[in-house]
N, C-alpha and C positions, 0 to 999 in steps of 0.2 A: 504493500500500500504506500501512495506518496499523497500528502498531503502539501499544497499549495497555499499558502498564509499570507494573504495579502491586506498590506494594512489601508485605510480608506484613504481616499484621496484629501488635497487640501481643506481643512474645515476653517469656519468663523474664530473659532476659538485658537487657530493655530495662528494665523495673523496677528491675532488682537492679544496673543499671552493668557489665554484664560483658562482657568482649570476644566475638565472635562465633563459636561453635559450630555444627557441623550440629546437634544431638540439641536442640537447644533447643524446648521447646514455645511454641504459644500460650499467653497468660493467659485467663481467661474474658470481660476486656475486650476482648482479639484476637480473641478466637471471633466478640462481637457488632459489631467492628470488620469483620472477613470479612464477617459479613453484612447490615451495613448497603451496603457497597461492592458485594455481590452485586446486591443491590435495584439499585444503580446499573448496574453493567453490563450488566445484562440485558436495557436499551434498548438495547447497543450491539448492531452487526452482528457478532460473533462471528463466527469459523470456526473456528478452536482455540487451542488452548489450548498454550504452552512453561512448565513449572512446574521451579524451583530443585528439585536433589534434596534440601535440606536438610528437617528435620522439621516443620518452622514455614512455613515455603511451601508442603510440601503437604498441610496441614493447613487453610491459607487456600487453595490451589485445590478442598479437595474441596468444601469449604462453597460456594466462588462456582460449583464444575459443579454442587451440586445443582438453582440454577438456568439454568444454560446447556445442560448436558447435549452437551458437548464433548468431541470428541476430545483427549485430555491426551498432551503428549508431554514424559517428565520428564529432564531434561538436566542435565548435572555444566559444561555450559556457562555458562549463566545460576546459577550459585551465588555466594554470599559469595565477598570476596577470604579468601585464605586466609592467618589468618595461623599464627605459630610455636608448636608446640604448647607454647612458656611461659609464654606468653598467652594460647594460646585458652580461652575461659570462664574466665578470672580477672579478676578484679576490674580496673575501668580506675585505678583510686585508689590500687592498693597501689605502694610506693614501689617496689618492683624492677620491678614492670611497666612503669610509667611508667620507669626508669632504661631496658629494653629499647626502648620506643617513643619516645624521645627517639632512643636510637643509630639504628633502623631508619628515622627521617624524614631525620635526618641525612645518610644514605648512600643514599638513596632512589632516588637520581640514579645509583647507577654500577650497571652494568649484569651486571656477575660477581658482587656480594655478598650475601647474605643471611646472615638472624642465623643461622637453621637451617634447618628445612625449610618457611618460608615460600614464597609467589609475590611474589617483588620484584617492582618495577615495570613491567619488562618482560615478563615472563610475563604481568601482568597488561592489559595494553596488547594484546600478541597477542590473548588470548583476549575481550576487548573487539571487536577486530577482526573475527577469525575470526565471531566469532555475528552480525555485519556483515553479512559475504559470507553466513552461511547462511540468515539473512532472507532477503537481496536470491534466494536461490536456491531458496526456496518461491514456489508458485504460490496465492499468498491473498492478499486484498487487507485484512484485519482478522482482524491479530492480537493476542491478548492473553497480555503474558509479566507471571508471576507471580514474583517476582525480590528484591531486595536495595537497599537506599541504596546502598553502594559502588559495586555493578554498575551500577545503574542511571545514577549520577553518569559513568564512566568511559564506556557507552555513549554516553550523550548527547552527552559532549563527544568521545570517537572520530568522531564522527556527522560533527563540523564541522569538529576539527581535522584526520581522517587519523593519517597515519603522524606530524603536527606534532604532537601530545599529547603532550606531556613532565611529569616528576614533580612539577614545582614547581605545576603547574596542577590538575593531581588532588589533588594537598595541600591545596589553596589552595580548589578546589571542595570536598572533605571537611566545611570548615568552614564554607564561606560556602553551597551549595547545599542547603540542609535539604529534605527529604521524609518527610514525618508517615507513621507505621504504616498502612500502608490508603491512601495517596495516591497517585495517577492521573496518569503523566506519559502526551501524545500525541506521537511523532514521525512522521511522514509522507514517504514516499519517494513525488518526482516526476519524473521523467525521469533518474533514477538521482542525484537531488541529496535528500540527507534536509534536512528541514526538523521546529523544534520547533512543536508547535501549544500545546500545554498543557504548562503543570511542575508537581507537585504539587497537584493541585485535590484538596481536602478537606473542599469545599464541605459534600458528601453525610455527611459524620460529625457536620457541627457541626447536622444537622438532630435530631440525638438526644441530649438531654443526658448521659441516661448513656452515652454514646461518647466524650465529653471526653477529652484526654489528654496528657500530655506529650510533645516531640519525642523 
């Protein structure tokens, strides 16, 4: 089985520095981002399609089924981590925020705390997990999840560590593991051992000047 991980195209919130919202759209650079990345997958062997329910994910899946013409199945599994609504879509810069997101790295580690009604690390760990097991439990050999940096990040490394994934390394990935809007990871399950084939290939955006963009 190969799995195709592609994170959404350019959103509101990725121009303007905001923390992450479902209701977020694409920019009209996301839209041409979607479908310069469509044009790419559309060599690949598809069978379907797992799309984030946020707005911005499936906004870049319908653009990429106009060419695949896939069965879509849209899942609250593969979404953004979630975080507390006094941060979600506020500004990453304003000082109270940053005063929040300094405490919730801080405590990131213990397994009872949250600021509010965020998914602490552990919630988010499971459900990294769980969409693990529900891969390994479809009968397809190529799929394409249309997904999120965080998810995607905490996938990958659930892939290798297991139940061993702990906060300090999802922290520590956040920062060091970058994936451009539109970027293409492959992980590949073989004999029930996931293996990474590609991280971030973004090869296919930098073929269009005006697709350039910021991380």
């Amino acid at each position: 089985m190969k799995v195709y991980f592609v994170r959404h195209g350019e959103g509101d919130h990725n121009v303007r520095k905001l923390y992450s919202h479902p209701d977020f759209s694409l920019t009209e650079k996301g839209k041409l981002q979607a479908k310069i990345a469509a044009e790419r997958i559309k060599s690949l062997p598809i069978e379907i399609i797992i799309s984030s329910t946020f707005k911005r994910t499936m906004q870049t899946t319908e653009v990429i089924n106009k060419h695949l013409k896939k069965e879509v199945i849209y899942s609250d599994l593969v979404t953004e981590i979630r975080r507390p609504s006094e941060i979600a879509g506020k500004f990453q810069g304003d000082p109270e925020v940053i005063k929040i997101k300094n405490e919730m790295d801080k405590k990131f580690h213990l397994p009872n705390w949250r600021y509010s009604d965020e998914e602490n690390f552990y919630d988010f760990k499971k459900r990294a997990l769980d969409f693990i097991k529900y891969l390994e439990s479809l009968n397809y050999e190529h799929i394409l999840v249309v997904t999120h940096l965080v998810f995607i990040q905490a996938v990958v490394l659930a892939m290798m560590l297991k139940e061993n994934l702990n906060s300090e390394i999802l922290l520590r990935a956040y920062r060091f593991l970058e994936i451009e809007t539109s970027g293409l990871t492959i992980c590949e399950n073989k004999n029930n051992d996931w293996h990474l084939i590609t991280w971030n290939d973004h090869a296919h955006l930098a073929e269009n000047n005006n697709a350039k963009f910021q991380g």
